[in-house]
matplotlib code that plots the C-alpha trace (Angstrom):
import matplotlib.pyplot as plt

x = [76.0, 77.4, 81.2, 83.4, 86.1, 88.6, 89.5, 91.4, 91.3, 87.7, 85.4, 82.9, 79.7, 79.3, 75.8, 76.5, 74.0, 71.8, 72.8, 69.8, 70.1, 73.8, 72.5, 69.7, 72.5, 74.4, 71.9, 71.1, 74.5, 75.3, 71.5, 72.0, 75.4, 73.8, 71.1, 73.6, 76.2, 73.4, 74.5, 78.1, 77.1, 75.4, 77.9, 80.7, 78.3, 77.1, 81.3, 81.8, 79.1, 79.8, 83.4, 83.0, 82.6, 84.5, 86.5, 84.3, 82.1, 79.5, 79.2, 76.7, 75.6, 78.8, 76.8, 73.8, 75.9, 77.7, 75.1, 73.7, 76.8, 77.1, 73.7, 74.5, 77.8, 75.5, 72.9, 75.4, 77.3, 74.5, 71.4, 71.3, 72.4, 72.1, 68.5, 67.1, 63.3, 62.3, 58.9, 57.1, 53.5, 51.8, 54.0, 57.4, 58.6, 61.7, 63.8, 67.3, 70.2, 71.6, 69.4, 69.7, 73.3, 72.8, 70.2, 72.8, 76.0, 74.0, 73.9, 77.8, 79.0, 77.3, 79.7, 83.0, 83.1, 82.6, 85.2, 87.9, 87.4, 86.7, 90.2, 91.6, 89.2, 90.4, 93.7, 92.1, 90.5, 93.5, 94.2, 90.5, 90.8, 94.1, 93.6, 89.7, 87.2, 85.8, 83.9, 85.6, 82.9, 80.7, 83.0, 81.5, 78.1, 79.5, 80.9, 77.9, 75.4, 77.6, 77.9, 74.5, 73.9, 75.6, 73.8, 70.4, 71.1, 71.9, 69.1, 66.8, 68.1, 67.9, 64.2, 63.5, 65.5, 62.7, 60.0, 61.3, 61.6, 59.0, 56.2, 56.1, 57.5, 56.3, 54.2, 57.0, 59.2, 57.9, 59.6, 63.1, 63.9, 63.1, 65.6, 68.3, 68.1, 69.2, 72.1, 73.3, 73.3, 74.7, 77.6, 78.1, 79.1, 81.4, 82.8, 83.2, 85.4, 87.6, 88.2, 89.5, 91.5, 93.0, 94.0, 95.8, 97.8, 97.7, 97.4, 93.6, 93.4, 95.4, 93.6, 90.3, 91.8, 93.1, 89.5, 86.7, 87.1, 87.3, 84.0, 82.3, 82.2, 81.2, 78.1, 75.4, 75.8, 76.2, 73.4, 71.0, 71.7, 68.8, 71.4, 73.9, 73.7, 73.1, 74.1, 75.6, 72.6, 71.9, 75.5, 75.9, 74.1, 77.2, 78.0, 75.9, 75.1, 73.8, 70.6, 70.5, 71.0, 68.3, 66.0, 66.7, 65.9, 62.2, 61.4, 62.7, 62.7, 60.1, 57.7, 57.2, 57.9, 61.0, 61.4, 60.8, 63.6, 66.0, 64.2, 65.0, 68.3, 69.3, 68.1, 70.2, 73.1, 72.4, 71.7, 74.8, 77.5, 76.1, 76.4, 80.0, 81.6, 80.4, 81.0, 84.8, 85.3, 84.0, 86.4, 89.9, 88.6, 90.9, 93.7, 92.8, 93.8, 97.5, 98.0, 96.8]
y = [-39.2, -36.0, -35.6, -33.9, -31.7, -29.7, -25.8, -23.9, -26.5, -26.6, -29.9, -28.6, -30.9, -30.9, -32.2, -34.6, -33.7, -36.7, -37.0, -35.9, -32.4, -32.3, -33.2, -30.7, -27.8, -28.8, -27.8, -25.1, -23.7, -21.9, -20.3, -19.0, -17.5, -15.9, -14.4, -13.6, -11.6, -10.1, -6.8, -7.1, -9.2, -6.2, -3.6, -5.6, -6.9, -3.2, -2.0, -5.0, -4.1, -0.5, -1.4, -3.1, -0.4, 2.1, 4.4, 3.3, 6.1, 3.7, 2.3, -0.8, -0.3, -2.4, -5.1, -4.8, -4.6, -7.6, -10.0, -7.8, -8.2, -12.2, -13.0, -10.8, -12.4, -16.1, -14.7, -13.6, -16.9, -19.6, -18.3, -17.7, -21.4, -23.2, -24.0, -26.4, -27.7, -28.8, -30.3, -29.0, -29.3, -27.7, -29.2, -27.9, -24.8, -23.4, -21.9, -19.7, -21.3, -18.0, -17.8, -21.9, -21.2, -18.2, -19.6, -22.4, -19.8, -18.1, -21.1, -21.8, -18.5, -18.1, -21.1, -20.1, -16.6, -18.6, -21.1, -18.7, -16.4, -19.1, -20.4, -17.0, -15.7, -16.0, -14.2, -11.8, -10.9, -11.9, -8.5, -8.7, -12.2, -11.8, -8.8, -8.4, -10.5, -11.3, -14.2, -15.8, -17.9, -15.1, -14.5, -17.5, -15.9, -12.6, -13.6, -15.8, -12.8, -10.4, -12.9, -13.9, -9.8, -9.7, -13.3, -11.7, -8.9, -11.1, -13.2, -10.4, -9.3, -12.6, -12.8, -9.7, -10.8, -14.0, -12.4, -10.1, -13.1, -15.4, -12.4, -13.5, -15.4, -19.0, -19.1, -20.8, -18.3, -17.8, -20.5, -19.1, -18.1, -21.4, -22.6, -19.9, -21.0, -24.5, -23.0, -20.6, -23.1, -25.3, -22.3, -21.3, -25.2, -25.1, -22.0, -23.0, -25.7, -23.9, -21.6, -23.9, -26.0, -22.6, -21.3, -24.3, -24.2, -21.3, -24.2, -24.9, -21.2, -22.5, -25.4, -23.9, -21.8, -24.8, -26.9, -24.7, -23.9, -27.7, -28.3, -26.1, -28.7, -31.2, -29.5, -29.1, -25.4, -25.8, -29.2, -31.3, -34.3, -36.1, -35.2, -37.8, -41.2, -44.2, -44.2, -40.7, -38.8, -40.1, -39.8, -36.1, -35.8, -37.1, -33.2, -30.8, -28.5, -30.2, -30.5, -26.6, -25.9, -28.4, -26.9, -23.5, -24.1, -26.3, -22.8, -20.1, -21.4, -24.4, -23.5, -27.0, -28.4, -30.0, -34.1, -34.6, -37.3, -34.0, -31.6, -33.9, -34.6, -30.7, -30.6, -33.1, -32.1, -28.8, -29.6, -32.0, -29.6, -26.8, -28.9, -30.8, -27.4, -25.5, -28.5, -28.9, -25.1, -24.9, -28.0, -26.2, -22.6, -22.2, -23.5, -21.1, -18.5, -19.7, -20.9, -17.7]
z = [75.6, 76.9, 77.0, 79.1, 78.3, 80.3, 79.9, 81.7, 84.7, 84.2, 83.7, 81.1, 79.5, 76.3, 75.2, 72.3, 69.6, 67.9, 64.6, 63.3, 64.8, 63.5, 59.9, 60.3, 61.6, 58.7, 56.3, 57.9, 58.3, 54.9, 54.7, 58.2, 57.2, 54.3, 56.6, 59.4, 56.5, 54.3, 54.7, 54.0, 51.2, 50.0, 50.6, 48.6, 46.2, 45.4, 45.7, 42.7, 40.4, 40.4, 39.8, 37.1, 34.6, 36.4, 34.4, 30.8, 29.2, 28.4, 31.6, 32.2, 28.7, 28.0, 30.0, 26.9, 24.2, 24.7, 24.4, 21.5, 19.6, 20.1, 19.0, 15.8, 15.3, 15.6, 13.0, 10.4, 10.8, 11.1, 10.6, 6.8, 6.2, 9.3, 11.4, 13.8, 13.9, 17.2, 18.3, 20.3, 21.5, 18.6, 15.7, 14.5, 15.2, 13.7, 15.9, 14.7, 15.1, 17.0, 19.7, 20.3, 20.8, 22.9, 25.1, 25.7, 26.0, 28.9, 30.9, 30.3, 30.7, 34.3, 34.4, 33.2, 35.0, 38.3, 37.6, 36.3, 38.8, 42.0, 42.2, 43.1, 45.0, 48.6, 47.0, 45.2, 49.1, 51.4, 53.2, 54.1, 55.3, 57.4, 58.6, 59.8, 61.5, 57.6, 56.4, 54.0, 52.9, 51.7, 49.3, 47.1, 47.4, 46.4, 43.4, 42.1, 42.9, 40.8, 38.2, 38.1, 38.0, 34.5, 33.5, 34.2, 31.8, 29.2, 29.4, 29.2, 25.8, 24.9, 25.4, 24.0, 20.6, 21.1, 21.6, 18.2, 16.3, 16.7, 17.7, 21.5, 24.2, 25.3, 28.3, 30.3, 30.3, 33.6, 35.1, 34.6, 37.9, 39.5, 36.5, 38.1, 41.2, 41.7, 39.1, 41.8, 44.0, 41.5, 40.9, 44.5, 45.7, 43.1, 44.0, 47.2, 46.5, 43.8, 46.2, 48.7, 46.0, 45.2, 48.2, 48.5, 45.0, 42.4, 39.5, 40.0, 38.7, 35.8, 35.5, 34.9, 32.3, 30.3, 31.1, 31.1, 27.1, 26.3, 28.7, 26.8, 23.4, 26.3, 27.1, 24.6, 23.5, 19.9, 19.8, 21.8, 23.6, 21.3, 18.0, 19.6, 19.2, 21.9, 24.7, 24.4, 24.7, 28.2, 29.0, 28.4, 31.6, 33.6, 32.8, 35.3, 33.0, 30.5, 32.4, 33.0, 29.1, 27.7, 30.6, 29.3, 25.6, 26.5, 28.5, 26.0, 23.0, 22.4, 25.2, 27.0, 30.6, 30.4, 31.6, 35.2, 35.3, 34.4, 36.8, 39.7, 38.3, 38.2, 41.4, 42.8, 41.5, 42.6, 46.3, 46.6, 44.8, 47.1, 50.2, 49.4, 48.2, 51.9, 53.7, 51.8, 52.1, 55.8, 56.8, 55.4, 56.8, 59.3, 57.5, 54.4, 55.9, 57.0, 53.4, 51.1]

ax = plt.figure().add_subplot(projection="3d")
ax.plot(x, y, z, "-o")
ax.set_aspect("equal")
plt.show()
């Protein structure tokens, strides 16, 4: 039923919306803030990336050499001793032990940049936010694009150290962008919420520096979930990304479709962290930016 609501000495209707047309505005919302900010997404995205590198000689070629340089440092420490078999369709295929860690370190570091950084965000951006008509909550899509810029790059040299290896690259390799995807997603809910947590109190910032580096021995980086015994190996998928770094390695690295049960968990995860970190964010906005 409509309400009625008073302004100014005015009586005013307000149409109450049926809950299904709230839910569907809800979902809506943070796509059509994305549309609606597009271009001063792009403007700050393009200020960050060219920032980044500012002032080096070798510029964005930092950005190549990094990866380069960890999947040497993996080969001369595990590679000459250490290898993992897997099975896949067409028997065993032996993959290096330094590109299974890699493939597994791109998927956490997308991770760890976005929860360092998250917590300080609306700090990092506070004369903006006081001072001009800005939207704060782009700021979580910002920071997830120019992470996932430096992700891409090192999961390019990762497939060209694959395809180097092993003569080629699986056929599913095309699937990696619907992999990064629901991982954006995944990343940008999360920020969302960090960055409300830490407007609130400068300690989430400091919790994420104490937390991230223990979550990383949580998540399968350095083995598979099938190396761990009952029930464990179902239980590593309590952590989120565990599902995004055993997808990663069935499309790289063994070239087969992962599970179905773990596609449609990744994507629920994905779908609800996006949706509760907006929604969180979008409910303390106002007060956000009394409190930074």
């Amino acid at each position: 039923m409509p309400s009625v609501k008073v302004v100014n000495g005015k009586q005013i209707v307000v149409e109450a919306l049926d809950p299904s047309k709230r839910f569907t505005r809800f979902l809506a919302k943070p796509l059509l803030q994305m549309r609606y900010n597009r271009e001063i997404v792009l403007a700050i995205l393009r200020r960050e990336l060219a920032s980044r590198f500012t002032g080096s000689a070798g510029g964005w070629l930092w950005a190549v050499v990094a990866p380069l340089l960890a999947i040497a440092v993996y080969t001369f420490a595990f590679t000459t001793k250490l290898q993992m078999t897997f099975v896949g369709e067409q028997g065993q295929q032996p993959i290096t032990y330094a590109l299974f860690i890699f493939a597994g370190l791109i998927v956490f570091n997308f991770f760890s940049e976005m929860a360092y950084r998250s917590p300080m965000l609306l700090h990092e951006y506070a004369h903006f936010i006081k001072q001009t008509i800005f939207p704060s909550d782009m700021l979580a899509v910002i920071s997830t694009l120019r992470a996932a810029a430096y992700t891409g790059i090192g999961a390019v040299v990762m497939l060209i150290c694959i395809a180097a290896v092993n003569g080629g690259l699986p056929w599913t390799v095309i699937f990696m962008p619907l992999l990064f995807l629901p991982l954006a997603a995944f990343l940008m809910g999360l920020s969302w919420f960090l960055c409300a947590i830490g407007a609130f109190t400068r300690d989430a910032g400091y919790l994420m520096i104490n937390i991230v580096p223990l979550f990383m021995f949580m998540t399968p980086v350095f083995f598979t979930h099938t190396s761990r015994p009952p029930p464990w190996d179902i239980l590593l998928y309590l952590n989120a990304l565990t599902a995004y770094v055993e997808v990663m390695r069935d499309l790289v690295l063994t070239g087969t479709l992962p599970n179905p049960l773990v596609i449609l968990w990744m994507l629920a995860t994905s779908i609800f962290t996006f949706y509760f970190g907006y929604w969180f964010f979008d409910r303390y906005r106002n007060v956000i930016v009394d409190v930074i």
